[in-house]
C-alpha beads as a LAMMPS data file, in Angstrom:
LAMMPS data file: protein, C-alpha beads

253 atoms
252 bonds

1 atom types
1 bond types

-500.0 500.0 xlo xhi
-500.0 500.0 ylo yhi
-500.0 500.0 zlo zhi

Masses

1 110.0

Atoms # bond

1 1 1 184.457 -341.985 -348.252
2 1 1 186.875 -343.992 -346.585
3 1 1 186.130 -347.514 -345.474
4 1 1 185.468 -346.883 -341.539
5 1 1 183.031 -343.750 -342.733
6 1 1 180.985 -346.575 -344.934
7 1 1 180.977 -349.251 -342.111
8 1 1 179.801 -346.180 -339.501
9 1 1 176.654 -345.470 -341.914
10 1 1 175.740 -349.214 -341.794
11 1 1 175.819 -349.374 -338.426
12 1 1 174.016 -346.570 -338.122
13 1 1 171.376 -347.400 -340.582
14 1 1 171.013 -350.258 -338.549
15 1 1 170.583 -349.160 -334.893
16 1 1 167.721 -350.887 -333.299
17 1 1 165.126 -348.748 -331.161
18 1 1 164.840 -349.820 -327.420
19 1 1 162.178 -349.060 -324.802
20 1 1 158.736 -349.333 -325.042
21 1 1 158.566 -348.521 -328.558
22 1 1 160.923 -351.531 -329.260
23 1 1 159.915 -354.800 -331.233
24 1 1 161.664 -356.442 -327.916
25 1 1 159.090 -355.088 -325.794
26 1 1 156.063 -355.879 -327.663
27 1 1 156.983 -359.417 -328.439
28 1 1 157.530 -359.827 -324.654
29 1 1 154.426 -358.249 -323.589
30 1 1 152.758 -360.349 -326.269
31 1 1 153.940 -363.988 -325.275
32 1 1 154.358 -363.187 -321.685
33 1 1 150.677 -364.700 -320.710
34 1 1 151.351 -367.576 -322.790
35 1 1 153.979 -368.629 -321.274
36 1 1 153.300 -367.712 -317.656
37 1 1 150.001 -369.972 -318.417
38 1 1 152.547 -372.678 -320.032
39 1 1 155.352 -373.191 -317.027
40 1 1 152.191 -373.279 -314.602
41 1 1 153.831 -371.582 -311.695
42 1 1 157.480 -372.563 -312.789
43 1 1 158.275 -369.591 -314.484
44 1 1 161.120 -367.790 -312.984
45 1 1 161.504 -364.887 -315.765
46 1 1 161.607 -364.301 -319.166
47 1 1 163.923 -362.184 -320.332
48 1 1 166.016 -361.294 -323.513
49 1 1 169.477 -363.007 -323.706
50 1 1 170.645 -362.720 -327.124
51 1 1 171.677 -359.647 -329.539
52 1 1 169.389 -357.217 -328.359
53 1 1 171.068 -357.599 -324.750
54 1 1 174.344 -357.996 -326.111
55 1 1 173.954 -354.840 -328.114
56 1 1 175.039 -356.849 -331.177
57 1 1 171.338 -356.713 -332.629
58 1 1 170.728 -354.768 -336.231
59 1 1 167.657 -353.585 -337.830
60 1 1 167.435 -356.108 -340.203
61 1 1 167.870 -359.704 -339.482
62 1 1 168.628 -359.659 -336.302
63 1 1 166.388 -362.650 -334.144
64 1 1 164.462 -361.584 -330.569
65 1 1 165.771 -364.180 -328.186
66 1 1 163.735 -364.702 -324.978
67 1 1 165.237 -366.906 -322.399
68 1 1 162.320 -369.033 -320.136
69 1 1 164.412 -369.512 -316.759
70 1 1 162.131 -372.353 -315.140
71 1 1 162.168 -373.697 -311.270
72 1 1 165.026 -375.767 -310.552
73 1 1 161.926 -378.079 -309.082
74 1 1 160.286 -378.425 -312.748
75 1 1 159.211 -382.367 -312.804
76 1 1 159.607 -382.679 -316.942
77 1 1 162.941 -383.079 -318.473
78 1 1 164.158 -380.891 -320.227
79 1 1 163.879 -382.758 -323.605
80 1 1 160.195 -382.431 -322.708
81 1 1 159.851 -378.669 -321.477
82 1 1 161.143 -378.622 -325.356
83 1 1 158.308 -380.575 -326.469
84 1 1 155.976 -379.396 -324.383
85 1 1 156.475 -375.298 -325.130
86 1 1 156.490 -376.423 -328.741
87 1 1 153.098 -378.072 -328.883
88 1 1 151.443 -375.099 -326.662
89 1 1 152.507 -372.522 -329.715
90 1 1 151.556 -374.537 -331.848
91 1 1 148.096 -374.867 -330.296
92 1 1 147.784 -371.317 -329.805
93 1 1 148.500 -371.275 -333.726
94 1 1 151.674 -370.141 -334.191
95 1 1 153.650 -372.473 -336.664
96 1 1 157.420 -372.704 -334.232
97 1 1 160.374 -374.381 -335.352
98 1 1 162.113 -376.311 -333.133
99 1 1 166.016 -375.519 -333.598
100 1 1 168.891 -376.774 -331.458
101 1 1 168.555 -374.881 -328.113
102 1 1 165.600 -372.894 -329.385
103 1 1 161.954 -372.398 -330.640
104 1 1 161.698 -370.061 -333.769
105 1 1 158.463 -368.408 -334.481
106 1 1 157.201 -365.588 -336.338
107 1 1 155.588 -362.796 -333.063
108 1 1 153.993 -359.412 -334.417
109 1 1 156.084 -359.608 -338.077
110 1 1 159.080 -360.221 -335.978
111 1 1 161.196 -363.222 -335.822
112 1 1 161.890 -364.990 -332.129
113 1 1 163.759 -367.530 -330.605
114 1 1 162.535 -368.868 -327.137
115 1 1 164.750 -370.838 -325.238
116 1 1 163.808 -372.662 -321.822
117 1 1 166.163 -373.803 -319.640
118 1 1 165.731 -374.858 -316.350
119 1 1 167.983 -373.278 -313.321
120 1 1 170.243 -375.912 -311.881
121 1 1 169.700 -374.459 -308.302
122 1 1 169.151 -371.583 -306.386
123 1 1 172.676 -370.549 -305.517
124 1 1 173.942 -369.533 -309.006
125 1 1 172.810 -368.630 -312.290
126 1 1 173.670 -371.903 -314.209
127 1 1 171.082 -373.063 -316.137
128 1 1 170.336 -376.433 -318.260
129 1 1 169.548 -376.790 -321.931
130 1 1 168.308 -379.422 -324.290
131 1 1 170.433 -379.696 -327.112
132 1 1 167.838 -381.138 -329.593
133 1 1 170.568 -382.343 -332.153
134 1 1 172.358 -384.294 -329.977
135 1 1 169.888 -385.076 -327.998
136 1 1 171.722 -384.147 -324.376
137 1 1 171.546 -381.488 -322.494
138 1 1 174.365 -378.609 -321.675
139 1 1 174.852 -375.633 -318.184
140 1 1 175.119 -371.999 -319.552
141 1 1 175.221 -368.858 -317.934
142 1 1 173.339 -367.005 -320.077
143 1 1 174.169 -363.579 -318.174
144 1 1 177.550 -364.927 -318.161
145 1 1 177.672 -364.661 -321.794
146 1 1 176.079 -361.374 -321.899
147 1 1 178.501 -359.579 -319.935
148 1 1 181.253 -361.184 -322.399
149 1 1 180.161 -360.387 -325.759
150 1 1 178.935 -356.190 -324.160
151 1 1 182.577 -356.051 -322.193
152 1 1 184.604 -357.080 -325.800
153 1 1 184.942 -354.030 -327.179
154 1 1 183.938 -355.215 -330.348
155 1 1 180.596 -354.588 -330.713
156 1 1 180.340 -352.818 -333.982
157 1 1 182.883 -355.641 -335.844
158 1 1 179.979 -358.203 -334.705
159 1 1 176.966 -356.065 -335.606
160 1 1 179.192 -355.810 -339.448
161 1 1 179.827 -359.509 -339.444
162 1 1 176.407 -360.380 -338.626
163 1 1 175.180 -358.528 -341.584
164 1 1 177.710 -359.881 -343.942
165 1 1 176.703 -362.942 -342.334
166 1 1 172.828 -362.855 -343.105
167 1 1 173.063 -360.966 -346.806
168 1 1 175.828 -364.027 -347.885
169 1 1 173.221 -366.155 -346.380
170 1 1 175.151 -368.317 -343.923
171 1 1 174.706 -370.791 -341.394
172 1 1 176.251 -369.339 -338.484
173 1 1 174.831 -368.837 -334.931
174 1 1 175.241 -365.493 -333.504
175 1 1 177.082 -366.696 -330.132
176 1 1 179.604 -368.772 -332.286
177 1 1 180.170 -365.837 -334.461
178 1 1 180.578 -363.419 -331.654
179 1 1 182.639 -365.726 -330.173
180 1 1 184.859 -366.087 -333.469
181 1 1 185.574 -362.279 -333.706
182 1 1 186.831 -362.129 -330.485
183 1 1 189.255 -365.261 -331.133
184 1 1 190.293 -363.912 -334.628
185 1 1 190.895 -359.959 -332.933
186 1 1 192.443 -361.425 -329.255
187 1 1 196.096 -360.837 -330.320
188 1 1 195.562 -358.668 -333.668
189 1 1 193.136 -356.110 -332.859
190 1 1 193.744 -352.931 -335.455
191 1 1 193.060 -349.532 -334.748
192 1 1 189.466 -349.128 -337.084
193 1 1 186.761 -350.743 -337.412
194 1 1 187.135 -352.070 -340.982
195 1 1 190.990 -352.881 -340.068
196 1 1 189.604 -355.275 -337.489
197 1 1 186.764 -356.217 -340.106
198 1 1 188.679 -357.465 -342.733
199 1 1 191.221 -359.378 -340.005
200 1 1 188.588 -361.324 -339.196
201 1 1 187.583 -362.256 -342.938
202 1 1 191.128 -363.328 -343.027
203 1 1 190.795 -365.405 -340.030
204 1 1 187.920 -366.951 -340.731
205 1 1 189.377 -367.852 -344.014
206 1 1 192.797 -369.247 -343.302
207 1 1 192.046 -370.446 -339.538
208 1 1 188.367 -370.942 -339.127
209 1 1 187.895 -374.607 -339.283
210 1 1 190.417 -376.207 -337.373
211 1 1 189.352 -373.440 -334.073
212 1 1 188.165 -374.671 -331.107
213 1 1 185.111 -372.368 -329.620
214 1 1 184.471 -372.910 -325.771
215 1 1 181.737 -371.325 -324.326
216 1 1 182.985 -368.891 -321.747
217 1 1 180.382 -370.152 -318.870
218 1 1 181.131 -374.088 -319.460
219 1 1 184.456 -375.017 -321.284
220 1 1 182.825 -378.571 -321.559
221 1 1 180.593 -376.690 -324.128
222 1 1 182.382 -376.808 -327.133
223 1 1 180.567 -374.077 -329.473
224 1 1 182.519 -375.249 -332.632
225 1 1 180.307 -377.849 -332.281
226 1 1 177.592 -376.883 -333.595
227 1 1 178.321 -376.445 -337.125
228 1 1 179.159 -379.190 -339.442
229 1 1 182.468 -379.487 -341.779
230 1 1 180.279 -378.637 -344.589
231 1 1 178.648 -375.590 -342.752
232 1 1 182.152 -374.480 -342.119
233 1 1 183.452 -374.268 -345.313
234 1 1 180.318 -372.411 -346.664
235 1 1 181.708 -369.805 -344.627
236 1 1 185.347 -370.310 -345.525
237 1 1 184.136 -370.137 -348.819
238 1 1 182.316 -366.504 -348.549
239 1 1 185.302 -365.450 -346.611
240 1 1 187.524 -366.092 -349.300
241 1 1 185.078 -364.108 -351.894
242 1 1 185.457 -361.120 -349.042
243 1 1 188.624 -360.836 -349.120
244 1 1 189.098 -360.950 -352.816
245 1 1 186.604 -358.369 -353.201
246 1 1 187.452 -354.384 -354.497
247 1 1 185.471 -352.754 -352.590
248 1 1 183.032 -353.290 -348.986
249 1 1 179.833 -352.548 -350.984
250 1 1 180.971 -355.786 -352.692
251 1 1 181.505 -357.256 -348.934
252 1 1 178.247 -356.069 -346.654
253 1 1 175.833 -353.369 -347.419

Bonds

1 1 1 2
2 1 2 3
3 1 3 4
4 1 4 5
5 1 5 6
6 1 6 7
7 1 7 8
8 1 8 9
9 1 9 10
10 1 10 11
11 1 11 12
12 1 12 13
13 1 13 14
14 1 14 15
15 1 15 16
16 1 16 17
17 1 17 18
18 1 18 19
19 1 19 20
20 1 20 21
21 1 21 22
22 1 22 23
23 1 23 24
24 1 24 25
25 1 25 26
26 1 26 27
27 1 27 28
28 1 28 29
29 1 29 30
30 1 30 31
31 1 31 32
32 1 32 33
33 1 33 34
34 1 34 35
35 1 35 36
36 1 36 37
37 1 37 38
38 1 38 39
39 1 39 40
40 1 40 41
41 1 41 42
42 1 42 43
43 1 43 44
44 1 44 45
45 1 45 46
46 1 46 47
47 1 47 48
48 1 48 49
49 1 49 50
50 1 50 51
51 1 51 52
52 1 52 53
53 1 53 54
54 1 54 55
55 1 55 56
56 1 56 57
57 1 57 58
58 1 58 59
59 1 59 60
60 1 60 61
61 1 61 62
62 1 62 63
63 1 63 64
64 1 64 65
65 1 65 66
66 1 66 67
67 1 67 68
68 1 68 69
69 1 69 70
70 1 70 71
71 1 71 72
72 1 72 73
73 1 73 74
74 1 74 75
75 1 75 76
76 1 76 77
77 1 77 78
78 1 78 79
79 1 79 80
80 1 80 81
81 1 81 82
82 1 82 83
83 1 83 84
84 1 84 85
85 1 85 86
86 1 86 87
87 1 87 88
88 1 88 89
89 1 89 90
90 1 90 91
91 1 91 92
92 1 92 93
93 1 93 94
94 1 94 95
95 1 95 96
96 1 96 97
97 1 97 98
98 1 98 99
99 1 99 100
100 1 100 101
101 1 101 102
102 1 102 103
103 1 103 104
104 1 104 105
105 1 105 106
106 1 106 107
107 1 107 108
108 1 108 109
109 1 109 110
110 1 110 111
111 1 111 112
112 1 112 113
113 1 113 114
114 1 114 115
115 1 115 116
116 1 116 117
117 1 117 118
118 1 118 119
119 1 119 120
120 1 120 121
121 1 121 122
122 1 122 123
123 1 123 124
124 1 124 125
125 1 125 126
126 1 126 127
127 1 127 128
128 1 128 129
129 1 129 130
130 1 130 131
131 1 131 132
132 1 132 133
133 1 133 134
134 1 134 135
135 1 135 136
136 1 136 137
137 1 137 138
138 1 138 139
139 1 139 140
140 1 140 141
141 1 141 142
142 1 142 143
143 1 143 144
144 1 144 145
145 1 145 146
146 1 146 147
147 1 147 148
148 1 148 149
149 1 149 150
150 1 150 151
151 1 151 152
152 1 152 153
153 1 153 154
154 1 154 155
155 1 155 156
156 1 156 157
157 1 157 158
158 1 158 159
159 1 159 160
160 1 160 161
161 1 161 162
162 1 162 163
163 1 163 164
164 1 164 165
165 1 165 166
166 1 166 167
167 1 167 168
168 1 168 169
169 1 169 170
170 1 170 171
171 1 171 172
172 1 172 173
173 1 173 174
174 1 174 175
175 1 175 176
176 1 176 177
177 1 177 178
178 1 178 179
179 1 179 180
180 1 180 181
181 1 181 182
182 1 182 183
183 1 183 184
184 1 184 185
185 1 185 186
186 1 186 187
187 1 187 188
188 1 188 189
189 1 189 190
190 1 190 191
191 1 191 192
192 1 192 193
193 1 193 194
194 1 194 195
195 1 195 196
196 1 196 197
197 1 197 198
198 1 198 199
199 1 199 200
200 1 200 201
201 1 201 202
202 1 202 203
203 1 203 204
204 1 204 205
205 1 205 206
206 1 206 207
207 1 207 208
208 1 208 209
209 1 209 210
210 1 210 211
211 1 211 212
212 1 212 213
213 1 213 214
214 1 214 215
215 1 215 216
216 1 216 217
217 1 217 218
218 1 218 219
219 1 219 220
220 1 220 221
221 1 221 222
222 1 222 223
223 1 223 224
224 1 224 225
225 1 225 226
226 1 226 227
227 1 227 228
228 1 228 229
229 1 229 230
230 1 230 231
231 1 231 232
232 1 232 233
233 1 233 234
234 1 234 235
235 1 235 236
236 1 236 237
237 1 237 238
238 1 238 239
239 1 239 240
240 1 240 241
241 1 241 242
242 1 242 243
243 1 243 244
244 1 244 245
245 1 245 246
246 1 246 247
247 1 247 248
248 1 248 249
249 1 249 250
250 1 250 251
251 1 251 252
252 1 252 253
């Protein structure tokens, strides 16, 4: 089996279902009342925004992000939609998680991420978010960011990093990793799969650190942020292990 023909089996071990019969769908039917009931007629939409519309999700370990897109004429700031969508889960007895843009919870034995943000105005897409550890706020594009990560090309390297990523057991948020592969591949993309795979191992070993990550809808967004020095070189570290490995069932499985 040659190393492209084991990394194709992974991936499609791990294809996620969509439509109705997909966890996305029942999570979103499920919390849809709550929050409706929650932004009190300042609910825009709800709608996924992370892996599963990026088509980077997996079967296992892979987070259901919901975005809450509220009325650009919501009173509360946004530190307090935060606070506010946190305490109604947990009064509805869910036990959330507040995270840096996001609210973890556990939905129908799946794992989700809500994140509200509140649309800057009615002209564009731009939308604000409180960052909780730095207690600020940032403007995304969350479709913007979509359409970036589904138009790479790259797809299936993510989807393998993101597994490597979750069975080494490292801190590292999906956009910022997405992000990273496309940096590491943007002027030494390979002609496989596991070519471009094991480039990015290398990048993220030698070059990883000192790389500056802008988010492609706000370059005052610096997504290399939002790791720590000590975060980073936990994945320097398994990157290093990766590359001295003998074989890719020592590397993701």
């Amino acid at each position: 089996m040659t190393p492209d023909e084991y990394l194709a089996g992974i991936l499609q071990r791990e294809t996620v279902q969509h439509g109705i019969l997909s966890p996305l769908w029942a999570v979103q039917t499920e919390l849809t009342p709550l929050v409706t009931e929650w932004a009190n007629g300042r609910l825009l939409n709800m709608h996924p925004s992370g892996s599963y519309a990026k088509g980077t999700c997996n079967a296992s370990g892979t987070d259901i992000d919901l975005f809450i897109s509220l009325d650009p004429a919501t009173i509360e700031t946004l530190e307090e939609i935060h606070s506010k969508l946190f305490n109604r889960l947990t009064e509805r007895g869910y036990s959330p998680s507040r995270q840096n843009v996001s609210i973890n919870l556990k939905v129908l034995g799946q794992s989700v991420d809500l994140v509200p943000g509140k649309l800057q105005n009615y002209f564009c897409a731009d939308h604000a978010l409180y960052r909780r550890r730095a207690k600020t706020w940032t403007k995304t594009n969350v479709q913007t960011h979509i359409d970036h990560i589904r138009n790479s090309g790259l797809v299936s390297e993510m989807r393998i990093l993101k597994l490597w990523r979750n069975q080494k057991n490292l801190d590292f948020p999906s956009f910022y990793l997405e992000l990273t592969v496309m940096k590491a591949l943007a002027d030494n993309l390979r002609l496989s799969v596991s070519d471009n795979v094991w480039a990015v191992l290398e990048y993220l070993r030698d070059s990883f650190t000192a790389a500056r990550i802008v988010d492609p809808a706000n370059s005052n967004n610096i997504i290399s942020d939002d790791l720590t020095a000590a975060e980073k070189l936990k994945i320097v570290s398994a990157a290093w292990t990766a590359r001295n490995a003998t074989t890719w069932g020592d590397i993701v499985r």
